[in-house]
C-alpha positions as CSV (number, residue, x, y, z in Angstrom):
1,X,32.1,-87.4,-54.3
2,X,34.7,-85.7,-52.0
3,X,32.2,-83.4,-49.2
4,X,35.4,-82.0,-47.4
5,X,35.3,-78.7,-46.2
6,X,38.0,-76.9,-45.1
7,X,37.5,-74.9,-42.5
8,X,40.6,-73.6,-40.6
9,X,40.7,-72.5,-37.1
10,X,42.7,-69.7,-35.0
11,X,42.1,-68.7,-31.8
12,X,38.8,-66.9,-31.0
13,X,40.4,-63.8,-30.7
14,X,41.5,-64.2,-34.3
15,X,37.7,-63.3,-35.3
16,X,38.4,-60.0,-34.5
17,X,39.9,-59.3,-38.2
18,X,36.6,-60.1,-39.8
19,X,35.0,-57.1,-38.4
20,X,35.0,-54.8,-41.7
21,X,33.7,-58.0,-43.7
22,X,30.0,-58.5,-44.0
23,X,29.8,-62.1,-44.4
24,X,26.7,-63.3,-45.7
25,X,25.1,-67.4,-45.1
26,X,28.5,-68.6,-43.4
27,X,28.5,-72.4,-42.9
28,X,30.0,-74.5,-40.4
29,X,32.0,-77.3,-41.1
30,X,28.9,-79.7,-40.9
31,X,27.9,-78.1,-43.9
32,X,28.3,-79.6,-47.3
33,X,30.6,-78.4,-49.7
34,X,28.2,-76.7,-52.0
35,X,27.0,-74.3,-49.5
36,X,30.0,-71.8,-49.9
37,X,31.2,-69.4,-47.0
38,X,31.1,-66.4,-49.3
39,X,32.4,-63.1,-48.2
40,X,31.3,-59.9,-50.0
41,X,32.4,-56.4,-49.2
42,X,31.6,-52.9,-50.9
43,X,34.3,-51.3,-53.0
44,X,33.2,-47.9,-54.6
45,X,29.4,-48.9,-54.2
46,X,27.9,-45.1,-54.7
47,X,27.8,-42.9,-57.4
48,X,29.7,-40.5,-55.8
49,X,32.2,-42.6,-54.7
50,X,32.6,-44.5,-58.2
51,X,33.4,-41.3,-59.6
52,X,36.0,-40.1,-56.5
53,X,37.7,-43.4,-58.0
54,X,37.5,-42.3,-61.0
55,X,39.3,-39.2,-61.0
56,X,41.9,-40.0,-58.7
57,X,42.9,-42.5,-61.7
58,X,42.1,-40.3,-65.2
59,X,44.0,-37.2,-63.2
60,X,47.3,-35.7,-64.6
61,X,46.3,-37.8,-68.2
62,X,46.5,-41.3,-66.1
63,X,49.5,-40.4,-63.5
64,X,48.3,-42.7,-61.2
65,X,47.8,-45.8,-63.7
66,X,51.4,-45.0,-65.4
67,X,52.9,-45.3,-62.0
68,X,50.9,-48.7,-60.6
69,X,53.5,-51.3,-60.3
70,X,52.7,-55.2,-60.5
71,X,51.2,-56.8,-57.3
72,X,52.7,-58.7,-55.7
73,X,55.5,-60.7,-54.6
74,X,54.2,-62.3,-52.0
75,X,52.5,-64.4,-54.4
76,X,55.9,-66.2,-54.9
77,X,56.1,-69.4,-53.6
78,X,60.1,-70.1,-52.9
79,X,62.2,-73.0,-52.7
80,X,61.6,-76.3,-54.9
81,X,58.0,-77.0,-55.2
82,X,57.0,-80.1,-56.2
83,X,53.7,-81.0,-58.3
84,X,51.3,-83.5,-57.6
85,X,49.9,-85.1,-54.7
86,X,47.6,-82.2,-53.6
87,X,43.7,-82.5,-53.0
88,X,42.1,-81.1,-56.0
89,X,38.9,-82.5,-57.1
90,X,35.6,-82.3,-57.7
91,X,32.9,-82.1,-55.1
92,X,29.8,-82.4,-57.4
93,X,28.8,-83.0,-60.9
94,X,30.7,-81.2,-63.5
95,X,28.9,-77.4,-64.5
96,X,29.2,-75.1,-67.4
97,X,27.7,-71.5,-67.6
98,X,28.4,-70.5,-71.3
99,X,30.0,-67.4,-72.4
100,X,28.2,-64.3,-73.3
101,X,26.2,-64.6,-77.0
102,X,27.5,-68.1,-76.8
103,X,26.0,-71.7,-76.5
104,X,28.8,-74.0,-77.8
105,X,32.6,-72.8,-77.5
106,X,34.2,-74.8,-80.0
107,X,37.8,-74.4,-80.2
108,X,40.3,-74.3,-83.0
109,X,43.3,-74.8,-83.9
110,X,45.6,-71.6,-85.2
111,X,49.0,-70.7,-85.7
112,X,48.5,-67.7,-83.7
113,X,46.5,-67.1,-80.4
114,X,44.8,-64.5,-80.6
115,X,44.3,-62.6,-77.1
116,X,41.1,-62.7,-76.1
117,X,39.4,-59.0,-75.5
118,X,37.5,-59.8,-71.7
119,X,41.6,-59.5,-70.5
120,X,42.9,-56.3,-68.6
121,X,44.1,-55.2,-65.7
122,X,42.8,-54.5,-62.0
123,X,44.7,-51.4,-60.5
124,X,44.0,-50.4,-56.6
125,X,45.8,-48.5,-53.9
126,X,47.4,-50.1,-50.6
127,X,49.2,-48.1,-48.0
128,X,49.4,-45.1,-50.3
129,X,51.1,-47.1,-53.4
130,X,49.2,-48.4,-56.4
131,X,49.1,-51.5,-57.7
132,X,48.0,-53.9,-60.6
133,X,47.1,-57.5,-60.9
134,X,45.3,-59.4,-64.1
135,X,41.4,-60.2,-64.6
136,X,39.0,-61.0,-66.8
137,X,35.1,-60.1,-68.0
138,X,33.4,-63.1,-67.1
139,X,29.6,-64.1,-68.0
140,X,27.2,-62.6,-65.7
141,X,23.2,-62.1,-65.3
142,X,24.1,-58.3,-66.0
143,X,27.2,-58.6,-67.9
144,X,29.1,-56.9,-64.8
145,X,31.6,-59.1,-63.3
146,X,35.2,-59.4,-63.4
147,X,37.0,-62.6,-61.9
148,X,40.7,-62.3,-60.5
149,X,42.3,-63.2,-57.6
150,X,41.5,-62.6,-54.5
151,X,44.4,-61.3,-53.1
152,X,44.1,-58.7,-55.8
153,X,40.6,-57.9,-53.9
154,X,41.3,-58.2,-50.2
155,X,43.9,-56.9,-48.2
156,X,45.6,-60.0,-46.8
157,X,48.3,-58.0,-45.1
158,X,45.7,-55.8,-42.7
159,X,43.1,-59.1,-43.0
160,X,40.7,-56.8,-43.1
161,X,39.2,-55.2,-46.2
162,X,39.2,-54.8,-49.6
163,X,41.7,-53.0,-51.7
164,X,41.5,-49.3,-52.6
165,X,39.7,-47.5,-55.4
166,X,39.8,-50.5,-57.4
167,X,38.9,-50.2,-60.8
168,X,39.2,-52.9,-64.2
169,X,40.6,-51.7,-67.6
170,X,40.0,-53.9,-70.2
171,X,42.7,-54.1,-73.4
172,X,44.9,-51.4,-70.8
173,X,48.1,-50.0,-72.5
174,X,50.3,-47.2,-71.6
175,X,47.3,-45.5,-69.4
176,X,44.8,-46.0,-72.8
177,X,41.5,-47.4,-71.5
178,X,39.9,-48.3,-75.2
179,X,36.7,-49.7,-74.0
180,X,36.4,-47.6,-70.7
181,X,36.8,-47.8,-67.3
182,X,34.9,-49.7,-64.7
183,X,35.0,-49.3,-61.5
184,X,34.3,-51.4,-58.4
185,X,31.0,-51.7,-56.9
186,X,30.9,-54.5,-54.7
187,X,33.6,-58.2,-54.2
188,X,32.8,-62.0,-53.5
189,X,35.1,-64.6,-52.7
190,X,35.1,-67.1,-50.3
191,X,34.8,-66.6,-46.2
192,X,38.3,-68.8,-45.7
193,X,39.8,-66.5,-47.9
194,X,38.9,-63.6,-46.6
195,X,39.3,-64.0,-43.2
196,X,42.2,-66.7,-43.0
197,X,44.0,-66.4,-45.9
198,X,43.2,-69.7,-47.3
199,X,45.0,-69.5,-50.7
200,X,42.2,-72.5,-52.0
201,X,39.9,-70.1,-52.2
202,X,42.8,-67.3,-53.9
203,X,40.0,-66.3,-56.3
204,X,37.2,-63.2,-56.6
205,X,34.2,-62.2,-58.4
206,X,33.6,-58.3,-58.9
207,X,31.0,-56.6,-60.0
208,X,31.5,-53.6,-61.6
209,X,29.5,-50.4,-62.2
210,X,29.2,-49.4,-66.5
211,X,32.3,-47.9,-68.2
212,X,33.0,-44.5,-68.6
213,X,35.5,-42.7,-70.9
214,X,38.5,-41.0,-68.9
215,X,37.7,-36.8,-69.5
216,X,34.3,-37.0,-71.0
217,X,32.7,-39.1,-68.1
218,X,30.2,-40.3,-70.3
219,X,28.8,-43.9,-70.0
220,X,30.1,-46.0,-72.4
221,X,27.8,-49.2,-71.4
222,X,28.2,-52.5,-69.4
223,X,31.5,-54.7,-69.6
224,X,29.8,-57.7,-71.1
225,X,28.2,-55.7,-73.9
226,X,31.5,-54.3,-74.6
227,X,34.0,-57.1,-74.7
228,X,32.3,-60.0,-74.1
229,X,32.3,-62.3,-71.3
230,X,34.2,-65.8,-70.7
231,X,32.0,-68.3,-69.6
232,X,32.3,-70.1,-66.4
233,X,32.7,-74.0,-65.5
234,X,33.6,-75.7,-62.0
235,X,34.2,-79.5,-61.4
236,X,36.1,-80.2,-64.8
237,X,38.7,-82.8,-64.7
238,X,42.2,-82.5,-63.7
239,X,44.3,-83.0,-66.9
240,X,42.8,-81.1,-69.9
241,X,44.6,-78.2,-71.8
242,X,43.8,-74.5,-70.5
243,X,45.1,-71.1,-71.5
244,X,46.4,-68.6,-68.9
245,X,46.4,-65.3,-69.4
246,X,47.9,-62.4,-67.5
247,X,50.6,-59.4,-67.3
248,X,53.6,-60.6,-66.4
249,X,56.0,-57.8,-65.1
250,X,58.4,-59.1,-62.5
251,X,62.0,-60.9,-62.2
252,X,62.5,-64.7,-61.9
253,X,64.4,-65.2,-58.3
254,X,68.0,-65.3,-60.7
255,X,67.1,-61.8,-61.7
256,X,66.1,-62.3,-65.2
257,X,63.3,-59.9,-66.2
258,X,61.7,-60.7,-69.5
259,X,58.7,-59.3,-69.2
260,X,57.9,-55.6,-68.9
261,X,53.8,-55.9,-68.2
262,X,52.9,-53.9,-70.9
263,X,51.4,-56.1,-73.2
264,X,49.4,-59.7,-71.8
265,X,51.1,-62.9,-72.7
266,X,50.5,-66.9,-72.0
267,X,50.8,-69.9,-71.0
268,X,49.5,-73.2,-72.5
269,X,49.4,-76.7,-71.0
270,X,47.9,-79.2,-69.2
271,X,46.6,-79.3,-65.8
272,X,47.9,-81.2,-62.9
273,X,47.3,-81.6,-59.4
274,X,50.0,-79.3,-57.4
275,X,51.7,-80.1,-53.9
276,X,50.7,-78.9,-50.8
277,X,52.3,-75.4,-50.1
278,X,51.7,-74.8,-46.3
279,X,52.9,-70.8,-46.5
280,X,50.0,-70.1,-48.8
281,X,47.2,-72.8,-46.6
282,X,46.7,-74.4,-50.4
283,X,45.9,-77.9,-50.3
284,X,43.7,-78.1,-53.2
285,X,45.2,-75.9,-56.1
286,X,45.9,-77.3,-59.6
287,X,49.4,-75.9,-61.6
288,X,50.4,-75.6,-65.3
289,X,54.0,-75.3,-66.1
290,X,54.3,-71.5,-66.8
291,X,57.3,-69.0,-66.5
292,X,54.9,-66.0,-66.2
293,X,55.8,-63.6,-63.3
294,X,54.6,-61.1,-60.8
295,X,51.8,-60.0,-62.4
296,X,50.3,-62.6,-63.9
297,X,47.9,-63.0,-60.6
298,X,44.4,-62.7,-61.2
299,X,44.7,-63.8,-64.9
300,X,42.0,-66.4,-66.3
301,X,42.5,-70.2,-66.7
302,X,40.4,-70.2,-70.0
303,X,39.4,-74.1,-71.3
304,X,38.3,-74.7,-74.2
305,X,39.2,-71.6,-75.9
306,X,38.4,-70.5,-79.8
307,X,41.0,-68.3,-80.8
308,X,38.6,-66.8,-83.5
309,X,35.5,-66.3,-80.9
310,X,38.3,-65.5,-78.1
311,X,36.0,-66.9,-76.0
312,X,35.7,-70.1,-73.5
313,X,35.6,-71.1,-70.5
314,X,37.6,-69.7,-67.1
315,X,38.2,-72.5,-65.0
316,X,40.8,-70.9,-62.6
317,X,43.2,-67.6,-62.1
318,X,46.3,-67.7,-61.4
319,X,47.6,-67.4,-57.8
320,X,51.1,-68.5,-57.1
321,X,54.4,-69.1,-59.3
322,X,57.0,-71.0,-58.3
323,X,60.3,-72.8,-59.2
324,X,59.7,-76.6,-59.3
325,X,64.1,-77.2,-60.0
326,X,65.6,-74.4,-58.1
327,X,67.5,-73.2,-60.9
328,X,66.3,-69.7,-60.4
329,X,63.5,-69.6,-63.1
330,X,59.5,-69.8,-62.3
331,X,58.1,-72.6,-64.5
332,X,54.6,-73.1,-63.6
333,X,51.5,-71.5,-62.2
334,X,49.1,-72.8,-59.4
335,X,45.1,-71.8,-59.6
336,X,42.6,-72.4,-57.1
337,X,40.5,-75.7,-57.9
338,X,37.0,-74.3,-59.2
339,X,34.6,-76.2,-57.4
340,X,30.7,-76.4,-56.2
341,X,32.2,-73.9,-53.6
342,X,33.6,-71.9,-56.2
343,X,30.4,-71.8,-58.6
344,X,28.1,-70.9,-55.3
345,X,30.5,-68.0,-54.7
346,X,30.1,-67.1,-58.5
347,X,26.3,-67.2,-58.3
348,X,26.3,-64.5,-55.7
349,X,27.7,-62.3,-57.5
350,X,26.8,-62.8,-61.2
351,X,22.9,-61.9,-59.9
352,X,23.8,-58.5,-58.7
353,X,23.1,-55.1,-61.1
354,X,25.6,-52.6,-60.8
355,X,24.3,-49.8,-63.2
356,X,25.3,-46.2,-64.7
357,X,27.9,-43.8,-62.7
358,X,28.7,-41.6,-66.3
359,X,26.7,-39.3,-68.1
């Protein structure tokens, strides 16, 4: 079993930047890899707040979501990247959480995919612009959480704080919110992430206060109850078939824009280990071959999926895209390696009740 923990150091004044975090049970590299460094961090955490949020989307009939742009292109890794050779792999015995109403995900084979209903979009503000990235309802103790990335959480450009009146839309199109809008109560990901940048750990867990209906404010339930929840698995091996989802909306690096970000699309393929890519920290990711775009981040690695339950089981997001021939064209997608690290990040969030902001 690999125990390595990362743990990267900077100078001591470099500890400085975590002063908005509140870190809670923060290992040392003595540690073993199960005991996570999580980081969490309020988002709109009161009532009042959740519903400033609110309205500062929903004014002028959704002005602010129809002007969001994708996020981000510093999630482009340039240059020839090659695949394999990394240091993803499991730290612990292999671990399942199933997804919501479900015991067994068995999946099937279809002409068709259909898109499964947990996808949406995550739209926040940075530096007065706004901005959306991909996520996902995932299983949780209160059916509240959202997985994405988390560099679609945390700002890693002040290395600070989280991200602005951050909300998720589930099944968003053209500003239309048709099961609600939830907004941010509190994030998790992990310490390295969140205070160094450590693109290993490029992933977040949200919990989210119930939906409300843009106009009518009224409370419209919790995200689980209302479009399910993927279930959650860490440890699985390096090599099996996975679905990635996501919102694709920028150029390739020749210019080519095929994607508008309007509508979620895929990728499907097998997993491999991907190479070390030193501007990102990420030693330990895992890549599909993939020519989604800016965009895409945040969107859910789902295994074992049933197109007709549109459920199974997220087992990464996607961080980084990249060109593995130089020919101008992004062909795969990296995700974090979902871990023991990863899962003990997940636990503390999933156990946390978010509740009713709407009428």
């Amino acid at each position: 079993m690999n125990t390595r923990v990362k743990r990267l150091m900077l100078p001591l004044g470099g500890v400085a930047v975590a002063t908005g975090m509140i870190a809670a049970s923060l290992t040392t590299a003595a540690v073993a890899s199960s005991a996570a460094a999580p980081a969490s961090d309020g988002l709109s955490a009161s009532k009042g707040a959740a519903m400033d949020t609110l309205k500062f989307w929903t004014a002028g009939s959704g002005k602010a979501l129809k002007a969001a742009t994708r996020f981000t292109d510093d999630a482009s890794v340039k240059g020839r990247i090659r695949l394999g050779g990394g240091d993803a792999e499991p730290d612990g015995k292999t671990g399942t959480v199933p997804p919501t109403g479900q015991e067994k995900i068995t999946p099937t084979r279809v002409k068709n995919v259909n898109l499964p209903r947990t996808i949406g979009k995550v739209f926040f503000r940075l530096n007065g612009k706004t901005y959306w990235c991909s996520g996902s309802s995932i299983q949780g103790k209160y059916r509240n959480l959202v997985a994405t990335a988390a560099h679609c959480v945390y700002d890693t450009d002040a290395n600070r704080e989280t991200l602005d009146r951050w909300v998720f839309i589930p099944g968003y199109y053209q500003a239309k919110a048709p099961w609600g809008i939830y907004v941010g109560k509190s994030a998790y990901t992990h310490y390295d992430f969140a205070v160094y940048e450590d693109f290993d750990s490029d992933y977040a867990f949200v919990t989210v206060h119930n939906g409300v209906e843009a106009g009518t404010w009224k409370d419209v339930g919790r995200l689980g109850d209302n479009v399910g929840g993927q279930g959650f698995s860490w440890n699985q091996r390096i090599g099996q078939q996975v679905y990635a989802f996501g919102y694709p909306a920028g150029p390739h690096p020749d210019g080519d824009k095929p994607f508008t970000g309007a509508t979620p699309k895929y990728c499907y393929g097998k997993t491999s280990a991907a190479g070390p890519v030193s501007g990102f920290k990420a030693e330990a990711q895992i890549a599909i071959k993939c020519s989604m775009t800016a965009g895409a981040s945040g969107g859910p690695w789902i295994a074992q999926y049933s197109s007709t339950k549109r459920l199974g089981y997220v087992n990464g997001v996607t961080s980084l895209v990249g060109d593995t021939d130089a020919n101008g064209r992004f062909d795969f997608a990296t995700s974090p390696y979902f871990d023991s690290e990863t899962y003990s990040i997940y636990k503390s969030a999933e156990n946390l009740w978010s509740g009713k902001i709407g009428k």
